[in-house]
VEXTIRO-692555 format. One record per residue (C-alpha): x, y, z; residue in one letter; residue number from 1. Coordinates in nm, 2 decimals. Layout:
! VEXTIRO-692555
NODE      u      v      w r   k
NODE      X      Y      Z A NUM
...
END
This chain:
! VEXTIRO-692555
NODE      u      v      w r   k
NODE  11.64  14.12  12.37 X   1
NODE  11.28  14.01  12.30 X   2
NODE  11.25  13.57  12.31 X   3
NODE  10.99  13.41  12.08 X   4
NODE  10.74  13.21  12.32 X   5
NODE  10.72  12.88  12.18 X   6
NODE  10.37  12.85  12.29 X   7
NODE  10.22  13.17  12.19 X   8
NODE   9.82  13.20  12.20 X   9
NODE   9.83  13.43  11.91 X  10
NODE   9.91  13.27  11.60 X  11
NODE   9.92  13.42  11.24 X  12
NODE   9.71  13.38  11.03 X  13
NODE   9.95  13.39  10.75 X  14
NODE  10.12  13.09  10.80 X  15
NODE   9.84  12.85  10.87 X  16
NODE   9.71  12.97  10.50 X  17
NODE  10.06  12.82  10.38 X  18
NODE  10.00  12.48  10.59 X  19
NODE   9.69  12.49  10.47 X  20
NODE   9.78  12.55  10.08 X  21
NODE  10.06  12.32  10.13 X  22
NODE   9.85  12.04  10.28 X  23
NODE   9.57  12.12   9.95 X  24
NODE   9.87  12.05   9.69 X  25
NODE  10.00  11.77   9.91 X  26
NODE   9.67  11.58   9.89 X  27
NODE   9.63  11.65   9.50 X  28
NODE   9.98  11.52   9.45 X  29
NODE   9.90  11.24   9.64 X  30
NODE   9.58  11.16   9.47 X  31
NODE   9.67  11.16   9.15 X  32
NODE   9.99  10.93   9.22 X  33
NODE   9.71  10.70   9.34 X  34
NODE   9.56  10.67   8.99 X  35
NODE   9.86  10.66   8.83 X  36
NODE   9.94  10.33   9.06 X  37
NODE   9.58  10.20   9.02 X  38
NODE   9.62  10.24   8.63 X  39
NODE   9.91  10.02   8.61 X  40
NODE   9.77   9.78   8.81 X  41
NODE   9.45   9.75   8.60 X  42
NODE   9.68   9.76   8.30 X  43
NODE   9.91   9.47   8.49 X  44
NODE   9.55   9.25   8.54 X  45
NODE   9.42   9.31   8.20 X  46
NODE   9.84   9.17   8.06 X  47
NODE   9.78   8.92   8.33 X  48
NODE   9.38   8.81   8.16 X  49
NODE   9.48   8.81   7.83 X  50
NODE   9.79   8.61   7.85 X  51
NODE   9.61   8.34   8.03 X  52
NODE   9.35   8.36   7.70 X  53
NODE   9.64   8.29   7.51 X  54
NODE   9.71   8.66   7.36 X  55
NODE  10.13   8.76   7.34 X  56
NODE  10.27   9.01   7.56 X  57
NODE  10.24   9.34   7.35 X  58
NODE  10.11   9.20   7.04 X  59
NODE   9.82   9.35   6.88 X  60
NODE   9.61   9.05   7.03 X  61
NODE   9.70   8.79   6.81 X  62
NODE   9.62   8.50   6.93 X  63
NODE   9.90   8.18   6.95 X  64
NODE   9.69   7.92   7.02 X  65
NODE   9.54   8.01   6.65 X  66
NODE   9.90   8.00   6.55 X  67
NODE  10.06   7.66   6.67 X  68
NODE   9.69   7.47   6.56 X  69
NODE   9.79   7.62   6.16 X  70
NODE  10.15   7.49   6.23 X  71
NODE  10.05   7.16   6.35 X  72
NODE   9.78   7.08   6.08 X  73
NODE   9.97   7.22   5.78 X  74
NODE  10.31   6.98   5.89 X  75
NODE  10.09   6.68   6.00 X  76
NODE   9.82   6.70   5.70 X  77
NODE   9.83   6.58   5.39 X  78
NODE   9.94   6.81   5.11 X  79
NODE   9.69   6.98   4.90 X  80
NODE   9.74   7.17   4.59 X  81
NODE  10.05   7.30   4.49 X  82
END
């Protein structure tokens, strides 16, 4: 009965083609879970700059600063026309 060495000096070929295909799909994968991260995080910035500019959470940029000034000047001003 013939033992595998566990530190045999020739290795095949075959096998270090898989590592290496494995290792190729492995980075890919990797990278482009990286720009799916970085795009949320641009995307979580950008929420982040607009609500601070007074624009809603997913609302078509509408501004409600705008808004609130109508309210206030139409129930504080005097009436006109009707």
């Amino acid at each position: 009965m013939k033992l595998p060495l566990p530190f045999r000096r020739d290795r095949p070929i075959i096998p270090s083609a898989n590592a290496q295909d494995h290792a190729e799909r492995l980075i890919a994968e990797s990278l482009r879970m990286l720009g799916q991260v970085c795009s949320k995080v641009a995307d979580a910035i950008e929420a982040q700059r607009l609500e601070r500019q007074g624009y809603a959470h997913n609302s078509y940029l509408r501004r409600l600063d705008k808004d609130e000034d109508d309210d206030a000047k139409k129930s504080s001003g005097p009436g006109t026309g009707g």
